[in-house]
C-alpha atoms as a printed R data frame, in Angstrom:
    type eleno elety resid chain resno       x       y       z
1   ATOM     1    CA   UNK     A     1  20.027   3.165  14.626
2   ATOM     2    CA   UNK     A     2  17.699   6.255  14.323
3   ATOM     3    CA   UNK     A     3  17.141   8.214  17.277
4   ATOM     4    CA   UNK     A     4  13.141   8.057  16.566
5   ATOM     5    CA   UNK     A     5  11.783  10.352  19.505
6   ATOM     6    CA   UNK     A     6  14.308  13.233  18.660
7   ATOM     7    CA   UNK     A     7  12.587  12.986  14.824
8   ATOM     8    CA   UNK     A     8   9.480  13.347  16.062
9   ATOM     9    CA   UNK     A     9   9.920  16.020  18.431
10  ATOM    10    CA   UNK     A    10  11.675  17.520  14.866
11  ATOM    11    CA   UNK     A    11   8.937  16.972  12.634
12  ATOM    12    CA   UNK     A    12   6.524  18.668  15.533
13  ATOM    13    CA   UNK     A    13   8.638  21.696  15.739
14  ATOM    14    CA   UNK     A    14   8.504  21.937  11.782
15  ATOM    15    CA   UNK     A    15   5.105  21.731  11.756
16  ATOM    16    CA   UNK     A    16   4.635  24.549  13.304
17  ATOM    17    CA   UNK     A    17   1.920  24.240  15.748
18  ATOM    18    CA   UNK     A    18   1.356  26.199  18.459
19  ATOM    19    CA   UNK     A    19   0.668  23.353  21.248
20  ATOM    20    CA   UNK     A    20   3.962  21.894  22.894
21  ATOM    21    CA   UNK     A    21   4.302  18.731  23.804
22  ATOM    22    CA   UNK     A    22   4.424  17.457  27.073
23  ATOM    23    CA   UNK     A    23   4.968  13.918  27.207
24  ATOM    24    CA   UNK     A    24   6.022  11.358  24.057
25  ATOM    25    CA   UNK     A    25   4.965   7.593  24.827
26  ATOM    26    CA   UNK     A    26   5.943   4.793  22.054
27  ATOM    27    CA   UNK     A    27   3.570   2.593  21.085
28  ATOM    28    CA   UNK     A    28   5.090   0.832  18.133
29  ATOM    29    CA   UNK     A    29   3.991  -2.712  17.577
30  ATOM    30    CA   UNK     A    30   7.599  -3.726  16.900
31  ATOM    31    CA   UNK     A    31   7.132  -5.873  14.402
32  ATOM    32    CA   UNK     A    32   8.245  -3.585  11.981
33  ATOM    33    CA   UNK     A    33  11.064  -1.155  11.442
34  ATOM    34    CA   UNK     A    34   8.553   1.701  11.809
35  ATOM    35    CA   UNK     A    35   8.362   3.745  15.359
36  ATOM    36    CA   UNK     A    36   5.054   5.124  16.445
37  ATOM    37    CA   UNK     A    37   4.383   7.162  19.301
38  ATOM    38    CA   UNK     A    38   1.878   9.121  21.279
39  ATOM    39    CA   UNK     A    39   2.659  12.987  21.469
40  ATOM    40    CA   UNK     A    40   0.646  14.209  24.966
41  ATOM    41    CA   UNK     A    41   0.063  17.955  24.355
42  ATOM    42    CA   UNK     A    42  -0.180  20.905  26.444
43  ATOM    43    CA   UNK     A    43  -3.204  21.291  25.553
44  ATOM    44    CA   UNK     A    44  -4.832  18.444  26.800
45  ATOM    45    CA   UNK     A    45  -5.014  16.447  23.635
46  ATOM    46    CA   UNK     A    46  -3.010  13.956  21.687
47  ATOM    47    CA   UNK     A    47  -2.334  13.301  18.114
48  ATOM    48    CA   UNK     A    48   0.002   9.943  16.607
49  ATOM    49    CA   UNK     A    49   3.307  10.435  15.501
50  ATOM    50    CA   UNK     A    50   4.900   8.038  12.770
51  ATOM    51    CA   UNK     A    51   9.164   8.012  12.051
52  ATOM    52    CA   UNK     A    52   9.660   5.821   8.749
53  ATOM    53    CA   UNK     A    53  13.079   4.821   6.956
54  ATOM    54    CA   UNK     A    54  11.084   1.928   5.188
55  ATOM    55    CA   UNK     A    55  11.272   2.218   1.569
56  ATOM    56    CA   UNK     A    56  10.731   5.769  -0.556
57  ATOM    57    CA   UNK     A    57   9.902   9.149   1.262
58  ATOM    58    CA   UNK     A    58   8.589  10.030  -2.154
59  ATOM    59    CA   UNK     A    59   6.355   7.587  -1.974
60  ATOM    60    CA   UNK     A    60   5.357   8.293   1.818
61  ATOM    61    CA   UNK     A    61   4.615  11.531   0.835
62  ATOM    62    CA   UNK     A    62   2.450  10.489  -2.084
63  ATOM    63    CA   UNK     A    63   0.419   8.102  -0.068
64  ATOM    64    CA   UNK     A    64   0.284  10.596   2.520
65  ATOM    65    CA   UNK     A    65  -1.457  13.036   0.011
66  ATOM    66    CA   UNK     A    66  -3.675  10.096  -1.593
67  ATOM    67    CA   UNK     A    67  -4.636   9.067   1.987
68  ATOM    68    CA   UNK     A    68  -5.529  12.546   2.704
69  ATOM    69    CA   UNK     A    69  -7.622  13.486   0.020
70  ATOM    70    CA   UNK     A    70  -9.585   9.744   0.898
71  ATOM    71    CA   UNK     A    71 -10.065  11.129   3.955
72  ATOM    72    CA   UNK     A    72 -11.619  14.282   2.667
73  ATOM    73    CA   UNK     A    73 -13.640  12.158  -0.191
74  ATOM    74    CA   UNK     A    74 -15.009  10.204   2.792
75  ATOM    75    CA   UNK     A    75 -16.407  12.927   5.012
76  ATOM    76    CA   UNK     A    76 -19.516  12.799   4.327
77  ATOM    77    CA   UNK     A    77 -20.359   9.306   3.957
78  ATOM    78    CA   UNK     A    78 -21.266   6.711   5.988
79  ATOM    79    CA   UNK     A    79 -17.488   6.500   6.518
80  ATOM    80    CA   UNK     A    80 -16.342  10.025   7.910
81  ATOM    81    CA   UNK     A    81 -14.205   9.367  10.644
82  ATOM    82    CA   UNK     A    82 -13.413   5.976   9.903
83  ATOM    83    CA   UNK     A    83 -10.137   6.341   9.054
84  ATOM    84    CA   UNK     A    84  -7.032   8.260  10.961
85  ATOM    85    CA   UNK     A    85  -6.742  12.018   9.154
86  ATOM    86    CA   UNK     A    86  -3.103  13.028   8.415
87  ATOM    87    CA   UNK     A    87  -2.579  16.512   9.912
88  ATOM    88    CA   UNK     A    88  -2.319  18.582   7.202
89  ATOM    89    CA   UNK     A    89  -0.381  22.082   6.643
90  ATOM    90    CA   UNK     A    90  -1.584  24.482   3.874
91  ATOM    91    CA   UNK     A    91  -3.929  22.084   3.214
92  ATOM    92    CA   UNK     A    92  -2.171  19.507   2.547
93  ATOM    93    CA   UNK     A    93  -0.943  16.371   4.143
94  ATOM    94    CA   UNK     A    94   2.488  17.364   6.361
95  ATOM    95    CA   UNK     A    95   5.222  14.712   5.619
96  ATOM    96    CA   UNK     A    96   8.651  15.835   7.379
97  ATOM    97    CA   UNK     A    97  12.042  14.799   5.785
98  ATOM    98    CA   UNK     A    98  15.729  15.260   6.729
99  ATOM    99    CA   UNK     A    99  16.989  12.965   3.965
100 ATOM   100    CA   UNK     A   100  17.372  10.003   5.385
101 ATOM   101    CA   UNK     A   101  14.297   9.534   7.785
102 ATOM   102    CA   UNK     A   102  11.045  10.665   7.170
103 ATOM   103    CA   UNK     A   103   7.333  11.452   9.765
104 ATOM   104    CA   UNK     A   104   4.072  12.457   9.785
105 ATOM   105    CA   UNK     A   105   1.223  13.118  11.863
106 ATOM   106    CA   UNK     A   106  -2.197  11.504  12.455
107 ATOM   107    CA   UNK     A   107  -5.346  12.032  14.422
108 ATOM   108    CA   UNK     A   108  -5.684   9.903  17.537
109 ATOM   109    CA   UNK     A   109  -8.541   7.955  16.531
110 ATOM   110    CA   UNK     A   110 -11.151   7.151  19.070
111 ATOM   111    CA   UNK     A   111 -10.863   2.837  19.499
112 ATOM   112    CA   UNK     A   112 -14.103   0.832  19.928
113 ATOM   113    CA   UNK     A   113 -14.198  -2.446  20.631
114 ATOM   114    CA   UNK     A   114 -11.595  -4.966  19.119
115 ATOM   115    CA   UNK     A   115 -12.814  -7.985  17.360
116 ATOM   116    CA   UNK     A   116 -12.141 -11.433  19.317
117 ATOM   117    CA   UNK     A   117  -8.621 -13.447  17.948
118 ATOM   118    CA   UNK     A   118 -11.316 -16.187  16.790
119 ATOM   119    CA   UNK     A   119 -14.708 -14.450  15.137
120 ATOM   120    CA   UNK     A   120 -17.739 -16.087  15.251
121 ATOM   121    CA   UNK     A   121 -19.679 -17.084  12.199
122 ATOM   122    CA   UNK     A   122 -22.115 -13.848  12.769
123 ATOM   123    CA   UNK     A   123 -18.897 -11.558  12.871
124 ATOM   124    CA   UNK     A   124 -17.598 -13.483   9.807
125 ATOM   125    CA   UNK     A   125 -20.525 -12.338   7.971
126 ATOM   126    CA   UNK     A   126 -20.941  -8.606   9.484
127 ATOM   127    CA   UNK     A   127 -17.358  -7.834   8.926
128 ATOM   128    CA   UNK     A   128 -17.628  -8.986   5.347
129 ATOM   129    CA   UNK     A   129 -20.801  -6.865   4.578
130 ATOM   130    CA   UNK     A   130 -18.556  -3.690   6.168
131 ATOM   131    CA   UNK     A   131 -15.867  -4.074   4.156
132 ATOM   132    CA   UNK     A   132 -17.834  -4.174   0.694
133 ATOM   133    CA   UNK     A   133 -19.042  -1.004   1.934
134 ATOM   134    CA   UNK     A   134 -16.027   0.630   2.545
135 ATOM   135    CA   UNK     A   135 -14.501  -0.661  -1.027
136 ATOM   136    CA   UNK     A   136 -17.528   0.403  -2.203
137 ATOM   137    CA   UNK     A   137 -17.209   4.061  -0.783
138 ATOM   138    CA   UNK     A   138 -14.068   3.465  -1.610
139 ATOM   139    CA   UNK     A   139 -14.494   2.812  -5.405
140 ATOM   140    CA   UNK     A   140 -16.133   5.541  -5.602
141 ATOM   141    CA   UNK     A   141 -13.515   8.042  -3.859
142 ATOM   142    CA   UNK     A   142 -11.035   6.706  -6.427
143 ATOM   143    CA   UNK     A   143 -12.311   8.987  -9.314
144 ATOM   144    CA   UNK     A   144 -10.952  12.090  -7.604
145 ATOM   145    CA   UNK     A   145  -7.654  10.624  -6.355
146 ATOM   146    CA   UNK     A   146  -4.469  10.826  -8.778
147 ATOM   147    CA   UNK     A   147  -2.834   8.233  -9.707
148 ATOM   148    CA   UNK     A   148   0.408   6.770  -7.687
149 ATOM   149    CA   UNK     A   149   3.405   5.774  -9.203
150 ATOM   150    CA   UNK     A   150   3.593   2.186  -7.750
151 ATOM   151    CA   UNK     A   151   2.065  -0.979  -9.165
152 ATOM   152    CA   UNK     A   152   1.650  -4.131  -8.743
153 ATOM   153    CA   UNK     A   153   3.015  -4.544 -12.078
154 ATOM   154    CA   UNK     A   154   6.407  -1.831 -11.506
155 ATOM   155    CA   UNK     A   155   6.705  -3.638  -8.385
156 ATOM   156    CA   UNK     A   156   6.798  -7.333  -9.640
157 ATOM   157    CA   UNK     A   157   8.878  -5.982 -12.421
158 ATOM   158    CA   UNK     A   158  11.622  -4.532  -9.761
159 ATOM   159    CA   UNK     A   159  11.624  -7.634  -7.889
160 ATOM   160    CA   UNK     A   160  12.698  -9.803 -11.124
161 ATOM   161    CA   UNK     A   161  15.061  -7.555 -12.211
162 ATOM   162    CA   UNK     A   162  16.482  -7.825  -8.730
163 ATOM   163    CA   UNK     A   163  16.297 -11.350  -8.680
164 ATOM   164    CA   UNK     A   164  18.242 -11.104 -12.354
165 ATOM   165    CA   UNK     A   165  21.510 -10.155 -10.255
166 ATOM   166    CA   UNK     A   166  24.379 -11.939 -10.005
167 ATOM   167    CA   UNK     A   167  24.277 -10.887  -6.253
168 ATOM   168    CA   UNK     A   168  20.850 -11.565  -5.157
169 ATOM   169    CA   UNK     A   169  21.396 -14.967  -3.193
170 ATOM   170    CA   UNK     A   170  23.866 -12.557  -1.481
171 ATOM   171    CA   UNK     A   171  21.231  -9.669  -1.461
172 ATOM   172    CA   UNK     A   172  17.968 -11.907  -0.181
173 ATOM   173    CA   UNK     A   173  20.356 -14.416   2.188
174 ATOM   174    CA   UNK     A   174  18.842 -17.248   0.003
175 ATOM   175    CA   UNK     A   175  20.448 -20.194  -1.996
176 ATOM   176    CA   UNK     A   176  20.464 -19.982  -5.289
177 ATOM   177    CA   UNK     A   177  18.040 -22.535  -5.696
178 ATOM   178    CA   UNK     A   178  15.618 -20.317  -3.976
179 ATOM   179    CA   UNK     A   179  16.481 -17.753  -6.036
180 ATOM   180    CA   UNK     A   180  15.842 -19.081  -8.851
181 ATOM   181    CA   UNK     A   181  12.311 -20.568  -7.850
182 ATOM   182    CA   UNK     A   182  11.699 -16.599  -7.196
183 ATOM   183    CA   UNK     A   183  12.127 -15.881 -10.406
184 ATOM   184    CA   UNK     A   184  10.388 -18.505 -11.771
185 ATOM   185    CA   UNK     A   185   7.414 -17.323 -10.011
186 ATOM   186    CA   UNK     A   186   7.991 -13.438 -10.006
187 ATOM   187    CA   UNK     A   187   7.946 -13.974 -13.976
188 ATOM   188    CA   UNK     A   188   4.770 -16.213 -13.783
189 ATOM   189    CA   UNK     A   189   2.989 -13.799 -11.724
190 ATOM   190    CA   UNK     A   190   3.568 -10.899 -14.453
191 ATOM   191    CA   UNK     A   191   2.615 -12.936 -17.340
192 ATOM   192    CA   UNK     A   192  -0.544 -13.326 -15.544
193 ATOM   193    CA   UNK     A   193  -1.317 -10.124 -15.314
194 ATOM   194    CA   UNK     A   194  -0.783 -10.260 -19.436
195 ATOM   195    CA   UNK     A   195  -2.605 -13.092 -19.747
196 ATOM   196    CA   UNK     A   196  -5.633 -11.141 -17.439
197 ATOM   197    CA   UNK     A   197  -5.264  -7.812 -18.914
198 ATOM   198    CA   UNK     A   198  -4.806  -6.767 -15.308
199 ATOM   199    CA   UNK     A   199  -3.472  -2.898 -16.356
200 ATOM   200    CA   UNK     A   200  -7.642  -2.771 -17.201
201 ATOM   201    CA   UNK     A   201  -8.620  -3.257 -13.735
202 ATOM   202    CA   UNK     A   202 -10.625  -0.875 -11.316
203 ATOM   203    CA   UNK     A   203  -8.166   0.378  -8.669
204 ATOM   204    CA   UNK     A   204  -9.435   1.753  -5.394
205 ATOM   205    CA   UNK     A   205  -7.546   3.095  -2.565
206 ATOM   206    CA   UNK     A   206  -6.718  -0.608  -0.220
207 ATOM   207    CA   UNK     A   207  -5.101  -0.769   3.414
208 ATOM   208    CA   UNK     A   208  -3.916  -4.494   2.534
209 ATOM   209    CA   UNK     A   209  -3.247  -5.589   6.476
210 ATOM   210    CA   UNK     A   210  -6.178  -5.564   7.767
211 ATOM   211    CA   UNK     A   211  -5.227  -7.775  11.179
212 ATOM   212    CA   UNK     A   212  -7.458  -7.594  14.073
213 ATOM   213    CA   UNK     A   213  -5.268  -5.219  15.656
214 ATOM   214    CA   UNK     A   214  -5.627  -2.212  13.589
215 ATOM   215    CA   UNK     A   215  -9.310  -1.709  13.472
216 ATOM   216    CA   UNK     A   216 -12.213  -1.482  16.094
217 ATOM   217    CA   UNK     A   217 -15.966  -1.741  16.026
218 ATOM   218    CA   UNK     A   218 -18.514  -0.564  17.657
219 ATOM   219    CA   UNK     A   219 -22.203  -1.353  18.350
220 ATOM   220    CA   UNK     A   220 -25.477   0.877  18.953
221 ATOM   221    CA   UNK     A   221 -27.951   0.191  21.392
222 ATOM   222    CA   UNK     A   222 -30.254  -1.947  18.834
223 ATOM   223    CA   UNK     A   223 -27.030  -3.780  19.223
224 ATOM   224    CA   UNK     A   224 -26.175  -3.552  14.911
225 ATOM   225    CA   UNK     A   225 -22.612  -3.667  15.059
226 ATOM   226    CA   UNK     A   226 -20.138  -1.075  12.092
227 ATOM   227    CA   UNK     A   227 -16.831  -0.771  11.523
228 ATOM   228    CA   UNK     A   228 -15.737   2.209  13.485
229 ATOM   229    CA   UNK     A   229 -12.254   3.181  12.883
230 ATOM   230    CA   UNK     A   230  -8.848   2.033  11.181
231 ATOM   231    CA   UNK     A   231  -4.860   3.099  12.040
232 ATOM   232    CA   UNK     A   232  -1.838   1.931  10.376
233 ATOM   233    CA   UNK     A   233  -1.445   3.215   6.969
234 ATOM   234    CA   UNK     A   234   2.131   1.091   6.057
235 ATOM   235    CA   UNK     A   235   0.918  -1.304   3.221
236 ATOM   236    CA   UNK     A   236  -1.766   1.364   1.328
237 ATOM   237    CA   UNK     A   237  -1.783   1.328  -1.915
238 ATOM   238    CA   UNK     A   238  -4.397   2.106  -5.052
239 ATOM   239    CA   UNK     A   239  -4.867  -0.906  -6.774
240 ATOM   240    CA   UNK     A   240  -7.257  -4.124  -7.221
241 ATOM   241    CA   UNK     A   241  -9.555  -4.649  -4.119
242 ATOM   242    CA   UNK     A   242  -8.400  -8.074  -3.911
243 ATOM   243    CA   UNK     A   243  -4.798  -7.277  -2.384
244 ATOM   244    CA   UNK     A   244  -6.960  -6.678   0.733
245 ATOM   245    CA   UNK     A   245  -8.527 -10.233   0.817
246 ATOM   246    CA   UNK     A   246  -5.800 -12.923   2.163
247 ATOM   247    CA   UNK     A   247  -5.677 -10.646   5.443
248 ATOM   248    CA   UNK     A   248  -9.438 -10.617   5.409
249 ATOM   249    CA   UNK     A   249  -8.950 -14.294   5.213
250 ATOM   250    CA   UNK     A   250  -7.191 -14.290   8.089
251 ATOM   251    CA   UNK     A   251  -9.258 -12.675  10.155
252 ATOM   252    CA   UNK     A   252 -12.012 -14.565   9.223
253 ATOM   253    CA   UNK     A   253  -9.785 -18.238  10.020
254 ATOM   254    CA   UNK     A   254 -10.541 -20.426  12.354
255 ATOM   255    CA   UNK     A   255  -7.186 -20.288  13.718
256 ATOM   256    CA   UNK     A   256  -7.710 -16.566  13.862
257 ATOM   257    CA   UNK     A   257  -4.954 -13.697  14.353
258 ATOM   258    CA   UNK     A   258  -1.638 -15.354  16.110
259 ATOM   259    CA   UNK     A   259   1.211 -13.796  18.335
260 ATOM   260    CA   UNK     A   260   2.972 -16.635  16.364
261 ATOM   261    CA   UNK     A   261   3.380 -15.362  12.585
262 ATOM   262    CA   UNK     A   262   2.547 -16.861  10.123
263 ATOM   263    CA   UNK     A   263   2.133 -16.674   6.187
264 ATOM   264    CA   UNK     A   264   0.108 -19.611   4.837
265 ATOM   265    CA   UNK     A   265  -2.359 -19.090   1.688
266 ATOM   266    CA   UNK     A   266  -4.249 -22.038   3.482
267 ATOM   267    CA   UNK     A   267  -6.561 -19.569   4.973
268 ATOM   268    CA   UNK     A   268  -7.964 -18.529   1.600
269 ATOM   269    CA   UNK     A   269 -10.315 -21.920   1.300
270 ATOM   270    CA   UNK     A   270 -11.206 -22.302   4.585
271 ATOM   271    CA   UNK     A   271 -15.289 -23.013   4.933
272 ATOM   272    CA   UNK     A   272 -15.213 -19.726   6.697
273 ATOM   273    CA   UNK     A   273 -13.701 -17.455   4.143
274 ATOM   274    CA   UNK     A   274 -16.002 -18.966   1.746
275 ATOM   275    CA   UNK     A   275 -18.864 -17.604   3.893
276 ATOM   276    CA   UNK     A   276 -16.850 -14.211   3.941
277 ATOM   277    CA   UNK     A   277 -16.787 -14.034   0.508
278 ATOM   278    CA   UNK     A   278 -20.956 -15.269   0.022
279 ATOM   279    CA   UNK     A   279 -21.670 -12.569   2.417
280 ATOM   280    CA   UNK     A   280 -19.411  -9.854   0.395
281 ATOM   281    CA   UNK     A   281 -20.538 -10.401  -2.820
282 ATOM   282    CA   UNK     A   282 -23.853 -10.017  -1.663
283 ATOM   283    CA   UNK     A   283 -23.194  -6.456  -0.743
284 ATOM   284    CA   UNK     A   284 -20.575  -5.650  -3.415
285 ATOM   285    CA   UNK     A   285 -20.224  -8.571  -5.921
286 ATOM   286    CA   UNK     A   286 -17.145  -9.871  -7.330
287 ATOM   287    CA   UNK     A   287 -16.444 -11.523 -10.560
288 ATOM   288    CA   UNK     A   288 -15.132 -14.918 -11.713
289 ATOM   289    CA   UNK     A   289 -11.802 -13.304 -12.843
290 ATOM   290    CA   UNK     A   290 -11.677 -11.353  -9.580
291 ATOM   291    CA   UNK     A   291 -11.875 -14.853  -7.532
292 ATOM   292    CA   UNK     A   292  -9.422 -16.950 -10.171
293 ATOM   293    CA   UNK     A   293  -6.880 -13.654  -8.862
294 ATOM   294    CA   UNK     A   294  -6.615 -14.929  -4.865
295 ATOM   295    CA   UNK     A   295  -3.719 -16.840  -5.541
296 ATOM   296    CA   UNK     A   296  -2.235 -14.533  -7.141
297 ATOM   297    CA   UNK     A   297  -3.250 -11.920  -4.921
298 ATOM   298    CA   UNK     A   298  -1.369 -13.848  -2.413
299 ATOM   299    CA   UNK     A   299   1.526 -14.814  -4.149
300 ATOM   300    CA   UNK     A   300   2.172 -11.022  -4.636
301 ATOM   301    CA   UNK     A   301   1.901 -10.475  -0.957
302 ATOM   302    CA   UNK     A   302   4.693 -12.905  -0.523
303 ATOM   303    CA   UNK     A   303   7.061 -11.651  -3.461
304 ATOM   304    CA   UNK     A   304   6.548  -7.929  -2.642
305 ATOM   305    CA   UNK     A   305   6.465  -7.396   1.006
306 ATOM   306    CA   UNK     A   306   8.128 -10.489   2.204
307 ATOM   307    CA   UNK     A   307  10.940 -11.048  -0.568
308 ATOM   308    CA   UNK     A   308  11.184  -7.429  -1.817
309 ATOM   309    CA   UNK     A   309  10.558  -5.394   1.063
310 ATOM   310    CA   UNK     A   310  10.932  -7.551   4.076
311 ATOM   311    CA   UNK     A   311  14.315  -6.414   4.811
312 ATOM   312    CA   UNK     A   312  13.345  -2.763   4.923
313 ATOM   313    CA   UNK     A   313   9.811  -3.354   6.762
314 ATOM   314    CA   UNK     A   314  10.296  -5.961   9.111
315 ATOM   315    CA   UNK     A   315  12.578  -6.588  12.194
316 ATOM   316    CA   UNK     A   316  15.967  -8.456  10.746
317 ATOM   317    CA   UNK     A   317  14.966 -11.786  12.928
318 ATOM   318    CA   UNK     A   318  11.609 -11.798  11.275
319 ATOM   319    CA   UNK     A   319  12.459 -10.834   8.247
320 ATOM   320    CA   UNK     A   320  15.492 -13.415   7.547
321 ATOM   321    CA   UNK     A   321  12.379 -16.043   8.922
322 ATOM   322    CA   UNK     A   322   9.983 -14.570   7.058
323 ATOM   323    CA   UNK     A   323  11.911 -14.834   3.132
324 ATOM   324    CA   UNK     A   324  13.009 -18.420   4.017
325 ATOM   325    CA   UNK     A   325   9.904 -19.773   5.253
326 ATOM   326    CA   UNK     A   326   8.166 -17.784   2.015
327 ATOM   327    CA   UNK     A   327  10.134 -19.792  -0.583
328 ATOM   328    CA   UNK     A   328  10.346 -23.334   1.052
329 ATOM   329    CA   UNK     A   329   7.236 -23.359   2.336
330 ATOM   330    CA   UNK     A   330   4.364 -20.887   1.358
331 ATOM   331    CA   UNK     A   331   4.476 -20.252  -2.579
332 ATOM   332    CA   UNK     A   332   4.986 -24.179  -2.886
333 ATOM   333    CA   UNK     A   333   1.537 -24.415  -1.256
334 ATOM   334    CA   UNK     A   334   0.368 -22.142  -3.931
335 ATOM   335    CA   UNK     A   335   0.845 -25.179  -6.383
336 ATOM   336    CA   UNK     A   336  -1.756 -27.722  -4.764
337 ATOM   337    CA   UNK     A   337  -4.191 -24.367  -4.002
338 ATOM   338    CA   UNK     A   338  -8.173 -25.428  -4.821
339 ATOM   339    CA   UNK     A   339 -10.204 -22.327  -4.899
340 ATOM   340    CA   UNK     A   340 -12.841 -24.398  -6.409
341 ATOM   341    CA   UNK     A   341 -14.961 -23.689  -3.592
342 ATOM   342    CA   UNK     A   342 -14.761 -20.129  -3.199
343 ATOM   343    CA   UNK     A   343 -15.935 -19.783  -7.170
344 ATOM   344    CA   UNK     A   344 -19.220 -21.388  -5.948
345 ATOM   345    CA   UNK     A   345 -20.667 -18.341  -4.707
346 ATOM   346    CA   UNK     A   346 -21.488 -17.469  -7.888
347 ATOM   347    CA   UNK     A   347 -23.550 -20.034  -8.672
């Protein structure tokens, strides 16, 4: 087990600045394998400290540099501030790295208000208009990001090929049987993306979790409510908008966010998502194709950061859960899946 404070009081001393800290409080939601803390400074300020082992440093650092350039892209938008800034050295995003572990730093973000567990039908509809204009802002930040070097495609692709050993019921702690449904479905998912000529695509910069937990609101005193900032940076990506959608769908559920977890696609045709979605597309609209792609959408949620990367991401006890219940129960579901209703908001 990583000793995560004595990284982080590490990766502060590399950084070089001048404040020291006084204090170090965790504040990690301990879901994952990820610790966060608070770093109290002598200063009188605070910033957020992250220590990763989950997955690539290479491609911590990458994000780190994509998310940091959104930032910049953003600043002087309607959505400067929104999101946490990485602390940057030499002008550029500071990612720390002693070969095994990796950290970086973040503004403390001011939180609003939080968003009740169940949203009412008038939230439903202003949290759907904020989002299309963040992927809209969004969107348009992309043309001065690089490109990163995962995909949903290279990802899929390493999950099969894992999938191909001879040791992967071993690997995943799955039967064989399930294994072999996983494959089935890993290779249907990337003939899809053939059959859609997905590689075509827009790709914007996407946070993909967006539970209740990790943003906050706030209103002004004509009482017109915005999205006022975002934290947790572990699932971003640049790819298709619509990897962001099934946790929008879950916010948006009438069963709303749980303490219980749980990974059902039934949330993507409730009534309410359906007004989600009418109240999106009127802000930012989406196509037929884009729609048809929920399912799948979903069903790479489940094979990449359940199946693939559940292991590395989550705590073991969830994660052994999470694979099991992913296989027997949730991509089954996929098979019965009407999205009939959600394509009627473009009529």
């Amino acid at each position: 087990m990583i000793d995560a404070e004595r990284i982080v009081r590490l990766a502060w001393t590399d950084y070089g600045d001048t404040r020291s800290i006084v204090e170090i409080v965790e504040v990690s939601a301990h879901v994952s394998t990820n610790h966060v803390f608070r770093l109290y400074l002598d200063d009188g300020s605070h910033v957020v400290g992250k220590v990763s082992s989950y997955g690539s440093y290479f491609l911590f650092a990458e994000d780190h540099d994509r998310l940091f350039k959104l930032v910049q892209s953003l600043s002087n938008s309607r959505w400067s501030g929104f999101l946490a800034q990485v602390l940057p050295r030499d002008g550029r995003a500071y990612t720390w790295y002693d070969g095994t572990c990796w950290a970086a730093f973040y503004n403390d973000v001011e939180r609003g208000t939080q968003l009740p567990r169940i949203i009412s039908t008038e939230d439903i509809v202003f949290l759907a208009r904020e989002i299309a204009g963040l992927h809209k802002a969004c969107a348009d930040a992309a043309l001065d990001l690089p490109p990163t070097s995962n995909s949903v495609k290279g990802d899929a692709i390493h999950l099969l090929d894992q999938l191909s050993s001879e040791f992967a019921p071993r690997n995943f702690e799955l039967r064989e049987s399930d294994i072999s449904y996983l494959r089935t479905s890993t290779h249907n998912f990337l003939q899809n993306l053939e059959n859609i000529h997905f590689d075509e695509w827009t790709k914007i910069p996407i946070l993909v979790d967006w539970n209740l937990g990790n943003f906050s609101i706030t209103q002004d005193k004509n009482l017109v409510k915005r999205l006022f900032t975002r934290w947790d940076y572990d699932w971003f990506r640049i790819d298709t908008r619509m990897l962001d959608f099934y946790f929008l769908s879950r916010a948006a559920s009438h069963t709303g966010d749980k303490t219980q977890f749980s990974y059902s696609p039934h949330t993507l045709v409730e009534p309410r998502f359906v007004e989600f979605l009418q109240a999106y597309h009127s802000v930012y609209p989406l196509s037929r194709a884009e729609i048809e792609f929920l399912p799948s959408a979903y069903q790479f949620f489940i094979l990449n950061y359940v199946i693939r990367e559940g292991a590395k991401f989550f705590r073991s006890d969830l994660s052994t859960r999470f694979r099991k219940d992913a296989v027997r129960l949730y991509l089954p579901m996929l098979e019965s899946l009407d999205i009939s209703p959600l394509l009627q908001i473009l009529d």
